[in-house]
N, C-alpha and C positions, 0 to 999 in steps of 0.2 A: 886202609881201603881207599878207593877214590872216588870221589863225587863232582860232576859235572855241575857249575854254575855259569849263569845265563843271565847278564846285565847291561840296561842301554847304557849308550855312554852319550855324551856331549862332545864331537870332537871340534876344531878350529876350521872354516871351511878349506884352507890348504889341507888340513891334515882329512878330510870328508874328500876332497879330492883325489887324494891318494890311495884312499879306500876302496873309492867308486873306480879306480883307476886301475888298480891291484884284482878288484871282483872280476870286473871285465877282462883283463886279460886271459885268467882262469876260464871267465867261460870258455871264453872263444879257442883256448888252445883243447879243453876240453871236446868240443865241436869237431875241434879239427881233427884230433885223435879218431872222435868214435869215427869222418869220415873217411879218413886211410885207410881204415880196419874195416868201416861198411866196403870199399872195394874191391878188399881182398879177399872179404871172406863172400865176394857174388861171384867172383873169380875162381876162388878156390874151392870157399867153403869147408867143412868140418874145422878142428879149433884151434886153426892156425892163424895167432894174430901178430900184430907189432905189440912189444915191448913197453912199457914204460921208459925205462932204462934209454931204447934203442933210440925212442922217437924225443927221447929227451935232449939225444945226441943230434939230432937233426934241427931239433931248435935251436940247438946253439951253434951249429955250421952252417944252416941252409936259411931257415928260419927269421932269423934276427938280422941277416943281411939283408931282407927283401922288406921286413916289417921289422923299423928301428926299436920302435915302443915295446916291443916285447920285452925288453931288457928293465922296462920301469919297473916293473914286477919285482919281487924278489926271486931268487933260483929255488930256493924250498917252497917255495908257494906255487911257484909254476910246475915243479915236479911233483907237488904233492895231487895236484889236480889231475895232471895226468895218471898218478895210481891209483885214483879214486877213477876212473875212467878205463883203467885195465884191471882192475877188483869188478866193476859193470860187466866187462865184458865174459871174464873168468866163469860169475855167476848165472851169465844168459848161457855158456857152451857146457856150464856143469849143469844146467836145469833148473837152479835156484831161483831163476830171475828172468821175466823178458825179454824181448832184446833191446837193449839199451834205446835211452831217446835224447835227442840235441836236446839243452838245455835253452829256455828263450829268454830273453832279458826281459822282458814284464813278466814273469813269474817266481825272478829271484831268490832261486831256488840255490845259487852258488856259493860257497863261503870263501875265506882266503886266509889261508895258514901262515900263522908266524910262529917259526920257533925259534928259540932261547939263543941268541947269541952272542952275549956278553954276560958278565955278572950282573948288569945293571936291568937285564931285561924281564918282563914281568915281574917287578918288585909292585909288589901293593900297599896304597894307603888306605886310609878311611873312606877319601871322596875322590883317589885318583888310581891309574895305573899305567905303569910304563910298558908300553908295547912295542915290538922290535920294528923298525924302520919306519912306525907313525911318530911316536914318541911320547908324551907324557898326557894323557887323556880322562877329563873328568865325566865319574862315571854319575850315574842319576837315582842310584839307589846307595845310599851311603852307609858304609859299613858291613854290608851284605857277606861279602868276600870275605872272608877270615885275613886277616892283613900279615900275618905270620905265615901263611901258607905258601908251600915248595908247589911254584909252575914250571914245567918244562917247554909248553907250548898251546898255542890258543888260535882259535877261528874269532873272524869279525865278520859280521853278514849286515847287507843292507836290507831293509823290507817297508815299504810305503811309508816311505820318507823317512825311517828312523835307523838308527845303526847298535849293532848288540855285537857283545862281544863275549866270547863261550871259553871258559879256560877248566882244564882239570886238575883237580887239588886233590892231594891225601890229606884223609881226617880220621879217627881215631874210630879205629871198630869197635861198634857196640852189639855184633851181631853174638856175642858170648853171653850177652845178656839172656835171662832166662826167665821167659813172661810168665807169670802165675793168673792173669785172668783167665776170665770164662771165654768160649770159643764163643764166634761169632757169623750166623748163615747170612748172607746179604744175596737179596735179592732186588738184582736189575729191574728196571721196564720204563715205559712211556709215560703214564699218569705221573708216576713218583719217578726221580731216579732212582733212586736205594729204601728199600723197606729190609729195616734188619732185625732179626731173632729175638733181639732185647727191647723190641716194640717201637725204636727210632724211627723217624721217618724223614727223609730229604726231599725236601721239594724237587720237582723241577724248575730248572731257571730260566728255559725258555718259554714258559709259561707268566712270566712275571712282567712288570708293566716298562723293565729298565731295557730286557732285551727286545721287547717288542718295539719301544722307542727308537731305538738301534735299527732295526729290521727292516719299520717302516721309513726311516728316512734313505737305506740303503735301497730300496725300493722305489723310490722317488730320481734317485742320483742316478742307477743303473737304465730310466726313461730318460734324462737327460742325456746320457750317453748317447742312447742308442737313436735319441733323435738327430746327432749331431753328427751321425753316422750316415744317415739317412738326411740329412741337407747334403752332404759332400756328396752323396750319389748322385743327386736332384741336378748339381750342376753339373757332373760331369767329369769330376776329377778323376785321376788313375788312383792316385796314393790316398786311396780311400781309409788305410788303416793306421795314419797318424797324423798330425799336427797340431801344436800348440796346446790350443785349448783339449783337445781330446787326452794327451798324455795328462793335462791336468785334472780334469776328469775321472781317468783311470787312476792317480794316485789317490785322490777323494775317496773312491769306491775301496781301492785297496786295503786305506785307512778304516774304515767302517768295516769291513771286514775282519781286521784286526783288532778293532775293538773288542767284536764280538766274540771271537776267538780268545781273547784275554778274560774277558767277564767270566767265559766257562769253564777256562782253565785254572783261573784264582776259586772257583767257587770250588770244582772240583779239587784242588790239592788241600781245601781246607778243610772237606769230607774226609778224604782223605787220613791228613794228620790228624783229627778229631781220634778216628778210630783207633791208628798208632798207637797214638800216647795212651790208651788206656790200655796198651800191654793186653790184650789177648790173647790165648796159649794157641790158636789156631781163628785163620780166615777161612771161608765157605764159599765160592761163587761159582754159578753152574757154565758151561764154555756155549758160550750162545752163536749160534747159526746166523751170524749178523750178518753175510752175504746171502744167504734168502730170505730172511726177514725184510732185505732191500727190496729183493722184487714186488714187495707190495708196495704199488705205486701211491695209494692212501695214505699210508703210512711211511715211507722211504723218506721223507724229508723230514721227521719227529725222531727218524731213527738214527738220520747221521746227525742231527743236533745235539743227543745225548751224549755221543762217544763213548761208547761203550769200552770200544779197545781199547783208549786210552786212558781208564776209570783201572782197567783189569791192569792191565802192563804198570802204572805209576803205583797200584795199589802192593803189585807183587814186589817190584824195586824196593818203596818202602820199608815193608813188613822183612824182606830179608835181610834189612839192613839194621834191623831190630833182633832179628835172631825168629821173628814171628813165622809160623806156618803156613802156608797159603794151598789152601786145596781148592784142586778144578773139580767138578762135579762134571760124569757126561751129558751132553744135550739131551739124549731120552729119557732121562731119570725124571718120572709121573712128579716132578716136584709142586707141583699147584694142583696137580687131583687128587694128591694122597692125602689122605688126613692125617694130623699132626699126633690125634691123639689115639684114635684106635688104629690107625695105619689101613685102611679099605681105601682102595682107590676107586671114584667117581671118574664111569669112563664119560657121563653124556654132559661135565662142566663144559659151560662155553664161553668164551671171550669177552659176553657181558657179564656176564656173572661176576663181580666183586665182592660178593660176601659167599665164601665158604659156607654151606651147612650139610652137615652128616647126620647118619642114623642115629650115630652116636650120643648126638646132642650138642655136638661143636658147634658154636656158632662164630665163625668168626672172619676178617679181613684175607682176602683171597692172596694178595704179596705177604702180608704177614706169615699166612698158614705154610707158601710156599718157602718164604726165611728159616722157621725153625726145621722144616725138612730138610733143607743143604743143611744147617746144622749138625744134625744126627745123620746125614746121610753117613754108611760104611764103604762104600766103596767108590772111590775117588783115585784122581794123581796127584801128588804133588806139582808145583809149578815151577 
């Protein structure tokens, strides 16, 4: 099977150069695609577009004569952007997708494909790897990469001021494996992230003093910004939306951003594996309505902190990669009214209510009570 890995590297600033130099041109050819294809299809309309193929042809006849630089690229890296550009467009005219949007360079959202062009290319060491047209790059995380591992081809992306590089490797499937633990209900939410069936509990971490550290300095940086925005009006500039100091600035804010993005997502993937490795014959999690649960504006910024989606999606990866079961539970299954142990469900529980109590005699933690009900719940999909 194959498994994507995702590690910064250290390059040489010539070879950082060439990176930044490679991203860029992807975007911009990117750009340029979707807008030939914006004027034909105002023109035309329904789902008649350019080619990747065709307009590939035109960079290299029309293109490359009028804008030399296009040629620093490699030709795979510049074709590859543009497929990823007519896959955009393919999925807005079949319904799958929006309609596509220009990519902007402070959002660096772009990557740039190398693939495999000699025998020498993506061979890995412990603390390096060879990548096709950068050359020999040490990476920051040592050993990560399985160093015997067959690459065919890999992305390098820039992101507030640091550079990763993403390659896919086959590793040996374990999903034959046959888990003999006990299943397991996990139950989402805001106070906790995860309250699960076997009495576990995860904090949340955005509740803790490291991310708030984080938060409020980013909160601090994004005033400074916006003051600095706000002196260039005062005087009167046009080019209100860049200079110097301000791109410095915006890399700052980018940075603390990424921090915190890393802090959530190391926390999470070691939820995560926790659960794995203890081979459970089946996951539980209910499919949460996490685009209306946004519209509560109270709440809406507690909710994309958690990430839910990507607790669910890394959790399902996982587990199939173990041979593990992963059941979605539907959104309206009474999972926190019903009782765990005589099964009545309480229509009039309400959102304060943290402790569960029934006629029964239950007494007990209201995520908890909701965990062991995905647990036993019987009707579900698989994921």
């Amino acid at each position: 099977m194959q498994r994507g890995y995702k590690v910064e590297i250290e390059p040489t600033p010539q070879q950082a150069l060439k990176i930044r130099q490679s991203i860029g041109i992807c975007r911009w050819l990117y750009n340029q695609y979707l807008a030939e294809n914006f004027q034909l299809y105002e023109k035309i309309g329904g789902g008649i577009f350019i080619t990747a193929y065709e307009f590939d042809k035109y960079v290299n006849h029309v293109l490359r004569e009028k804008y030399e630089w296009v040629v620093e690229c490699g030709a795979k890296a510049r074709k590859q952007a543009l497929m990823n550009a007519e896959k955009a467009f393919k999925n807005f005219f079949e319904g799958k997708a929006n309609r596509p949007t220009f990519k902007k360079k402070r959002e660096q959202k772009v990557k740039a494909y190398f693939p495999k062009n000699t025998k020498g290319d993506w061979t890995i060491w412990r603390h390096k790897i060879q990548i096709p047209t950068i050359g020999i790059v040490k990476l920051k995380e040592k050993g990560y990469i399985p160093t015997k591992a067959r690459i065919s081809s890999g992305t390098i992306s820039y992101k507030a001021g640091r550079y990763y590089v993403s390659v896919l490797v086959e590793v040996p499937d374990k999903s034959s494996e046959k888990p003999q633990g006990e299943g397991i209900g996990i139950d989402l939410g805001i106070k906790e992230l995860a309250v699960m069936s076997n009495g576990v509990v995860k904090k949340n971490i955005n509740q803790t003093p490291k991310v708030k550290k984080v938060e409020k300095k980013l909160k601090r940086e994004q005033r400074c910004l916006s003051r600095k925005y706000k002196e260039k009006k005062k005087r009167g500039e046009k080019t209100v939306t860049y200079s110097v100091n301000i791109e410095k600035q915006v890399v700052k804010i980018q940075r603390l951003y990424q921090r915190l993005t890393n802090i959530r997502v190391d926390y999470e993937n070691k939820i995560i594996n926790e659960i794995v490795k203890r081979k459970p014959s089946f996951i539980v999690m209910e499919d949460l309505n996490v685009s209306g649960m946004m519209k509560n504006r109270h709440l809406s910024k507690a909710i994309a902190a958690q990430r839910f989606y990507y607790f669910r999606n890394k959790m399902t990866i996982k587990a199939k990669e173990r041979g593990i079961e992963v059941r979605i539970v539907d959104r309206f299954y009474p999972s926190s009214k019903k009782c765990s142990q005589c099964g009545k469900i309480k229509k009039e529980l309400k959102l304060k209510d943290r402790i569960y109590r029934c006629e029964c005699g239950l007494e007990m933690d209201r995520d908890l009570n909701a965990a062991i009900n995905l647990k036993n719940a019987r009707e579900y999909k698989i994921a």
